[in-house]
C-alpha positions, 0 to 999 in steps of 0.5 A: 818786414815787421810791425814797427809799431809792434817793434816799439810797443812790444819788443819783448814779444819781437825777442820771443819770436826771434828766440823761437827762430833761434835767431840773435835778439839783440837785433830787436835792440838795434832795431830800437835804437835805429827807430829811434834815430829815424824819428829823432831825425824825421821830427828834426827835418819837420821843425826846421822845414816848418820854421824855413815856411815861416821864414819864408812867409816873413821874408814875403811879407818883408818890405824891399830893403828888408828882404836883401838883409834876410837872404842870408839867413835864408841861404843858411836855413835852407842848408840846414834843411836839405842836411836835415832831410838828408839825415833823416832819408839816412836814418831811415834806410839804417833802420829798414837795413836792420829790421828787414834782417828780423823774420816774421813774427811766428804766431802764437803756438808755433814750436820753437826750435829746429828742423826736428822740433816740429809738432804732427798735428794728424795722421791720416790712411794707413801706411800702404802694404805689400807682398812683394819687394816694392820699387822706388819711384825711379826704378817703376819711372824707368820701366813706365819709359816715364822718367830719364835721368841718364838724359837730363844729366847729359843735357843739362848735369846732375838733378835735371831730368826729362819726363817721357811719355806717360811721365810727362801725362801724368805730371800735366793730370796732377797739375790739371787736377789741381788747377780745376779744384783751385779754380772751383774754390775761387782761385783765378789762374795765373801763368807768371813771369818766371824771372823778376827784379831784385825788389820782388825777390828781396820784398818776399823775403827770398834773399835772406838766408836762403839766398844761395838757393836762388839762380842770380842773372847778373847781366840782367839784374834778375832772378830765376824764381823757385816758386811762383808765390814771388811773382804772385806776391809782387803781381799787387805790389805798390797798390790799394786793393779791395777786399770788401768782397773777399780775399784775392785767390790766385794758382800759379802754374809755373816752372820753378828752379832751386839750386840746391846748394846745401843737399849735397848728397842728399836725394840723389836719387831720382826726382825728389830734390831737382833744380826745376820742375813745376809747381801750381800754387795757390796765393790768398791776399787776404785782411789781416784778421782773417789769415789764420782762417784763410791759412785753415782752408789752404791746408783743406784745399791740399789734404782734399788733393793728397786723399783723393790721389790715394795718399798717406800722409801727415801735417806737421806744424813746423817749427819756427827755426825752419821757418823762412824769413817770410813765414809766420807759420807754415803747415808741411803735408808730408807724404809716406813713401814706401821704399825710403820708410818716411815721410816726405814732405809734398806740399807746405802752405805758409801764413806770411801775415803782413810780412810780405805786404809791408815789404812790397807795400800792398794795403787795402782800405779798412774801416773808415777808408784807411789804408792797411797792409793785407796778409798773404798766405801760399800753399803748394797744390800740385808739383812734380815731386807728387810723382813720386808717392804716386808712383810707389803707393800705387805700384804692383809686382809686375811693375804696373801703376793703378791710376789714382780713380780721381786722375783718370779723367785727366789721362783719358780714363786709363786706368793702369801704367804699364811697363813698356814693351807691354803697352804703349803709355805715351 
């Protein structure tokens, strides 16, 4: 959740985030008022509990025949006390209801706007060229033997798939490729849960609008995870860390489920938008002042994986109403993909701030041993959907792959996907 001393002090600049993310401002009142309520409640509760302590230290001290005329008063200041403490347990629940309903506060220089207001920061390589008619990304998957959607619709129905032979390689070089640099820049390797509680998804902010994207198992008041960030934000969750040292990196490798429930007829084709895949991301837990730089060397550590694979690619500053809950800003690395003539976003990585680490209550000592909230921030180093650029971008007429000269040492030094039937790839 927000700062509720930012909400208190600054409530216009909570106003301006909000109209940024197109989202109503008169929640910032509410919430005002609601904080109000809470500490008129809360210094209520303390005044009578601290008159009940002095009450209690006269009736001690009170001689015998006294103490009977004062048991009354005792009873009744008693009552007044639990009323009291109820009000304010009350109160502040109302208040936690309503500001968990304001996202994140965007930081400074974010686009206000919609899914098409965002900013592009950079382009980067030239838009790949060819002298024959290129293949889509399913087309070059099924004459490879690498991608079968006819199957994982049969087992499992629309937007599942298998990757076959080279397919499933090739999937396990990208994702080990990207789990050796997150290893190199100090990540340390994490194989999560994939199912958490319903306070781990609700505290990463992943119940709010998009909450219909999210597979719900009811009898066991747990959720299927799209992205490993959830397991890795709640991995600290109710702790006081140590960050004199340096943030605390982890990379995620897990399968991840989306429901997809607004697309349809969007990306039916092939593997773009499927309801699982896998996805190793990277998770920094960083002090506060330093997430803008940590959110800086997420972005590097992704554009280092997009150029060495090959990729053309933009960043694009996105704007605050395409925003999730949690995310302060987030940077989306979009990758060209030939046949659709567009860029496709691959990967994105989000500056959270404390969003998150209030909501899940992670802090770490500061100066003077106070205790703080950190920030958390995430980005997405490899995933299945790097297939597809892959695929297109290295293609050749006879429907041959050029392997990317970084990914060869994770498929054995080969060098080339052949079509089957020419060569055995799997």
């Amino acid at each position: 959740m927000i700062d509720p001393v930012l909400l208190r002090d600054d409530p216009e600049r909570v106003k301006r985030s909000q109209e940024a993310r197109g989202e109503s401002t008169a929640l910032v009142d509410e919430a005002l008022a609601a904080d109000a309520a809470k500490r008129h409640a809360l210094a209520t509760f303390e005044s009578l509990r601290a008159e009940q302590n002095l009450f209690g230290k006269r009736v001690a001290q009170a001689a015998p025949d006294e103490k009977k005329a004062l048991v009354a008063e005792v009873q009744q200041l008693a009552a007044r006390v639990k009323e009291a403490n109820q009000a304010a347990n009350e109160a502040g629940v109302a208040f936690d209801e309503i500001v968990r309903r304001i996202g994140n506060i965007v930081v400074d220089g974010v686009p206000a706007g919609g899914e098409d207001d965002f900013v592009t920061l950079k382009e980067v390589g030239g838009m790949p060229t060819f002298d024959f008619e290129p293949r889509d990304h399913l087309e070059i998957g099924e004459l490879l033997g690498a991608i079968d959607m006819a199957r994982g619709a049969k087992v499992s129905g629309a937007r599942f798939h298998y990757l076959v032979g080279i397919g499933a390689r090739l999937e396990l070089a990208i994702m080990n490729m990207g789990l050796d640099r997150a290893i190199a820049a100090g990540f340390t390797p994490l194989i999560p849960p994939t199912l958490v509680k319903p306070e781990i998804m609700q505290g990463t902010g992943f119940l709010g609008a998009h909450a219909d994207e999210v597979y719900y198992l009811p009898a066991d008041e747990l959720y299927l995870t799209g992205t490993s960030e959830v397991a890795l934000a709640g991995y600290h969750s109710d702790e006081i860390l140590d960050l004199s040292k340096g943030p605390l990196r982890y990379a995620g490798w897990s399968t991840c489920y989306r429901r997809e429930a607004g697309s349809h007829g969007k990306d039916t084709r092939g593997i773009i938008r499927v309801h699982q895949f896998n996805k190793l991301e990277m998770f920094s837990i960083v002090a506060a002042d330093e997430a803008e730089a940590e959110h800086a060397r997420l972005l590097g550590w992704q554009e280092g994986m997009l150029q060495d694979l090959g990729l053309s690619y933009r960043v694009i500053d996105t704007a605050a109403g395409d925003l999730g809950s949690s995310a302060a800003r987030k940077f989306d690395v979009e990758a060209w993909v030939p046949t659709q003539g567009a860029y496709r976003e691959l990967t994105s990585t989000s500056n959270c701030t404390t969003y998150q680490a209030r909501r899940l209550e992670i802090r770490h000592r500061g100066e003077g041993g106070k205790t703080a909230p950190v920030a958390t921030l995430n980005g997405t180093l490899a995933t299945t959907r790097w297939l597809v650029a892959i695929l297109e971008t290295h293609q050749q007429a006879d429907g041959s792959v050029v392997v990317p000269e970084a990914l060869r040492p994770y498929l054995g030094g080969l060098e080339v996907l052949e079509p089957l039937g020419r060569e055995a790839n799997g």
